[in-house]
C-alpha positions as CSV (number, residue, x, y, z in Angstrom):
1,X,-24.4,-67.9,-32.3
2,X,-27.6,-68.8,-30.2
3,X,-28.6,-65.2,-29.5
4,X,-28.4,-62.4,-32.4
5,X,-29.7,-59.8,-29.5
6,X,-28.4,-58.5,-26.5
7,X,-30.3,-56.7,-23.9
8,X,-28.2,-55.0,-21.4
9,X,-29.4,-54.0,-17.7
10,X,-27.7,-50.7,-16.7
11,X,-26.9,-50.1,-13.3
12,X,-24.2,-52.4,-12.2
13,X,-23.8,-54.4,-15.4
14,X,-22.5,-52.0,-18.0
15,X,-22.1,-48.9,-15.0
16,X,-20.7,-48.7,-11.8
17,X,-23.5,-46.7,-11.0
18,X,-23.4,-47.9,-7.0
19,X,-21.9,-45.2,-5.4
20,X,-24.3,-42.3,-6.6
21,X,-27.4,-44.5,-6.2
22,X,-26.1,-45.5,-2.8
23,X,-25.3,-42.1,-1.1
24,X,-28.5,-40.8,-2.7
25,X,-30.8,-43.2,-0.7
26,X,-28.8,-42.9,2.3
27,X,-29.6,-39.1,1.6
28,X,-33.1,-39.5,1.5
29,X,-33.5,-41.9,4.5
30,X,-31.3,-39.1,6.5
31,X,-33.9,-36.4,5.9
32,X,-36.6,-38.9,6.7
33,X,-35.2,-39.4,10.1
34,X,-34.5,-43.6,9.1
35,X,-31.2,-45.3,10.4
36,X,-29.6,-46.9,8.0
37,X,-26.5,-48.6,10.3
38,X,-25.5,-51.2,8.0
39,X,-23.9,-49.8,4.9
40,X,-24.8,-53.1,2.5
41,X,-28.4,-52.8,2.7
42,X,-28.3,-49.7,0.3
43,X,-27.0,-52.1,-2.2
44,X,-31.1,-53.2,-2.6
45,X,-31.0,-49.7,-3.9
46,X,-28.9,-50.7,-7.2
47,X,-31.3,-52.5,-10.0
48,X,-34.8,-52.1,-8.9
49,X,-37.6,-49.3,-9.0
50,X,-37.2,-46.7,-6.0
51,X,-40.8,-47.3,-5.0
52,X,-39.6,-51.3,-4.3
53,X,-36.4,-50.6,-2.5
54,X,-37.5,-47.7,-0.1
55,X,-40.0,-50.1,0.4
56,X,-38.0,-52.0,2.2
57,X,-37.3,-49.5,4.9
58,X,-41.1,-49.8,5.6
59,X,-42.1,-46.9,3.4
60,X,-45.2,-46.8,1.7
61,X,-47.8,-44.2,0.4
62,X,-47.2,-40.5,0.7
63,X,-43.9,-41.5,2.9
64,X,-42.0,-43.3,-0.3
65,X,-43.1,-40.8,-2.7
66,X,-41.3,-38.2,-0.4
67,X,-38.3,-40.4,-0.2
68,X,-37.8,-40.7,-3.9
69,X,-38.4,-37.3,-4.0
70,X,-35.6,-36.9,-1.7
71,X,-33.8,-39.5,-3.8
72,X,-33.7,-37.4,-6.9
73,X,-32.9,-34.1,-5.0
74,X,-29.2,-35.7,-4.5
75,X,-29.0,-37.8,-7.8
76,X,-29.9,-35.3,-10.3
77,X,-27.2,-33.0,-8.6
78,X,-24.3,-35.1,-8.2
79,X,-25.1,-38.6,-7.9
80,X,-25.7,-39.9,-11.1
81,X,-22.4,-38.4,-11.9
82,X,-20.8,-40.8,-8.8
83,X,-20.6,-44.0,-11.9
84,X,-18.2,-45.2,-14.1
85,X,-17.7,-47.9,-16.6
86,X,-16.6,-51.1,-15.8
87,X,-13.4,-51.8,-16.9
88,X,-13.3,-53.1,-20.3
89,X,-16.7,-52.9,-20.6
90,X,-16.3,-50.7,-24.1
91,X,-14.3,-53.0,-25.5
92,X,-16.5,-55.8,-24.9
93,X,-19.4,-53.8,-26.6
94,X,-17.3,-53.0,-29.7
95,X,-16.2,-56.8,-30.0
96,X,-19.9,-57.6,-29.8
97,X,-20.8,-55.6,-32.4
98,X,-18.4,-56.3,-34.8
99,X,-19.6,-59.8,-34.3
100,X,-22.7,-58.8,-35.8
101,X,-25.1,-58.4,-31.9
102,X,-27.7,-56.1,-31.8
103,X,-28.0,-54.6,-28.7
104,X,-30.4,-52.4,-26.7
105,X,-30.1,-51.2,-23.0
106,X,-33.1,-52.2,-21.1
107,X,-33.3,-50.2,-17.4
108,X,-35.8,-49.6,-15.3
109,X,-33.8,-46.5,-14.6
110,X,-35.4,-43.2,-15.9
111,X,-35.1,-43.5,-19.8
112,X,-34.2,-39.6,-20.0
113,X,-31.5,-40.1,-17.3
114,X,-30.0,-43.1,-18.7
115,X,-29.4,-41.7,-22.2
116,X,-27.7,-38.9,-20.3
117,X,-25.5,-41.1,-18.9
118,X,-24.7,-43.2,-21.9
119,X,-24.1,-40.6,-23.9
120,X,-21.7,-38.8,-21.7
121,X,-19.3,-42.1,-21.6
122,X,-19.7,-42.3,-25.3
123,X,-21.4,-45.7,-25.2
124,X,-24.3,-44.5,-27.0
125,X,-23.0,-45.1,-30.2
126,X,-23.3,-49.3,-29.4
127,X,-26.5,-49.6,-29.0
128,X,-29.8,-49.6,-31.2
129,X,-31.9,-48.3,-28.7
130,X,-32.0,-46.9,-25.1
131,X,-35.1,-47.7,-23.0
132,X,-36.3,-47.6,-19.7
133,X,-39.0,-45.7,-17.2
134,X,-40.9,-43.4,-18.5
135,X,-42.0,-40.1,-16.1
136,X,-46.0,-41.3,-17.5
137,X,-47.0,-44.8,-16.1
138,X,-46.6,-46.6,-19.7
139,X,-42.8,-48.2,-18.4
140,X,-42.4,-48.8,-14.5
141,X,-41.0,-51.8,-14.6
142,X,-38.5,-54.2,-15.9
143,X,-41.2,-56.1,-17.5
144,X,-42.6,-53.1,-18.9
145,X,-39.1,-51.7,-20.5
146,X,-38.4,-55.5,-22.3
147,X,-42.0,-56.0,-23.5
148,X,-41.4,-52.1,-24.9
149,X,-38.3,-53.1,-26.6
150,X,-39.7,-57.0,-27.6
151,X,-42.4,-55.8,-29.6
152,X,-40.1,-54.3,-32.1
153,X,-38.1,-57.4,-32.4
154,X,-39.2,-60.3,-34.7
155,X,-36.9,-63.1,-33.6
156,X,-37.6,-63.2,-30.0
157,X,-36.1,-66.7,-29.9
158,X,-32.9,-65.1,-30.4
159,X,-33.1,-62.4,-27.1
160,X,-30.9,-62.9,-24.0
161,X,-31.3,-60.4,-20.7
162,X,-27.5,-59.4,-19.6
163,X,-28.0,-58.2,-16.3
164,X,-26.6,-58.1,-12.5
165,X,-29.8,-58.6,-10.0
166,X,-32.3,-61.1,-9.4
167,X,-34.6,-58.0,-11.0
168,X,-33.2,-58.7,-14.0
169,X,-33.6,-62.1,-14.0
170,X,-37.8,-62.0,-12.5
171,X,-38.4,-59.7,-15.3
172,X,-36.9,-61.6,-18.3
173,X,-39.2,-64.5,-17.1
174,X,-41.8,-63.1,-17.0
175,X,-41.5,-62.2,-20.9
176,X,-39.8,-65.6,-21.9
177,X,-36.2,-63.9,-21.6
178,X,-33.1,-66.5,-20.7
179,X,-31.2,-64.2,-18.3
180,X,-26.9,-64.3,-18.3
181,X,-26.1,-63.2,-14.8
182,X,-22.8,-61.0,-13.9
183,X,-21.0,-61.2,-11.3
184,X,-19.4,-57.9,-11.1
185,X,-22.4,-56.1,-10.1
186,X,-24.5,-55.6,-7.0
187,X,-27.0,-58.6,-7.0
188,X,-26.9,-61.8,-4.8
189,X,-25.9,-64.5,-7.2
190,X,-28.3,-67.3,-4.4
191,X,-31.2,-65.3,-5.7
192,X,-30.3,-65.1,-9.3
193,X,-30.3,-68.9,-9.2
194,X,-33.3,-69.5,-7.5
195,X,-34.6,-67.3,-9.8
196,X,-33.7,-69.3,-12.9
197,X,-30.3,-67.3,-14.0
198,X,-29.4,-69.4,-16.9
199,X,-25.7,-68.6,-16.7
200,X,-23.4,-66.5,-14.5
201,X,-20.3,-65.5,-15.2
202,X,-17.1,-63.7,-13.9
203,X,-15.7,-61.6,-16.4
204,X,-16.4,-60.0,-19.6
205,X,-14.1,-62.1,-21.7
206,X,-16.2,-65.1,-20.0
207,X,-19.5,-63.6,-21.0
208,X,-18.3,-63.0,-24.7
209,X,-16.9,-66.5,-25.0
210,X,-20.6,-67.9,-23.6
211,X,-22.0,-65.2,-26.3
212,X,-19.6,-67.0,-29.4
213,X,-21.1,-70.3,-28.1
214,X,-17.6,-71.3,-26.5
């Protein structure tokens, strides 16, 4: 096997976290007064930091701090509860494992949040560690989360991002990371590429048989 590590993005690669996120920030921009008419622009909302996607609304300052306040008003109450697995997603994680994978979720979703979630669809017990943001300023970013997690790995040669959005990809460059795109999630596969995606794939028995060298 070329990799012996696997870092997994969360939100719309292991999860399908799109729902919650979505009707959160369509939640937020409703009490802010912003139209939101087209439906598909709160995927942007699905992979990247808050402060980036309301962004793209034109909020800045004291207005996006308010709309991820907003955000996490509706999230923390129901929202993050609005996600489910993928569909043989587990199964995929156990045959990676017995394969002999390490793996460790890398998110630049709240850390605390993301083990909640984990844990509660008993995929915790797959992975060697759990990281993401931090409420301090240490981890904001996906940059931040894999140079966290890289710095307790020897081997980096042997590290491959897993990971739905063009995110995923910019900040696995940016540490040296070879990024495997999925196609089941919420990103634009265009961008992936033109970010440097090293492989996409279509299903999880695809992404295994890439993993086996196949």
């Amino acid at each position: 096997m070329k990799y012996k590590t696997l870092f997994w993005d969360l939100d719309g690669t292991l999860t399908d976290s799109g729902p919650g996120i979505m009707k959160s920030a369509a939640y937020a921009l409703d009490k802010l007064g912003i139209e939101h008419d087209a439906w598909e622009k709160m995927r942007y909302f699905v992979g990247p930091p808050l402060v980036v996607s309301f962004g793209k609304f034109g909020l800045a300052g004291e207005k996006n701090d308010e709309a991820i306040r907003l955000y996490r008003e509706r999230y923390h109450e129901t929202g993050m509860w609005e996600n489910e697995p993928y569909p043989g997603i587990e199964e995929l994680l156990q045959k990676c494992v017995d394969a002999g994978f390490h793996m460790y979720v890398a998110t630049s979703k709240p850390e605390k949040l993301s083990k909640e979630i984990i844990a509660k669809f008993g995929l915790d017990k797959y992975f060697d560690e759990i990281a993401g943001a931090t409420m301090g300023h240490e981890r904001e970013t996906k940059e931040d989360v894999l140079r966290y997690l890289m710095d307790q790995i020897p081997e980096k040669d042997s590290i491959v991002m897993i990971g739905d959005t063009i995110y995923d990809v910019e900040g696995a460059n940016k540490v040296g990371l070879p990024t495997i795109g999925v196609r089941w999630g919420y990103g634009i596969e265009e961008d992936m590429v033109q970010a440097g995606v090293k492989k996409m794939v279509d299903t999880m028995d695809e992404l295994y048989g890439y993993l086996m060298g196949k």
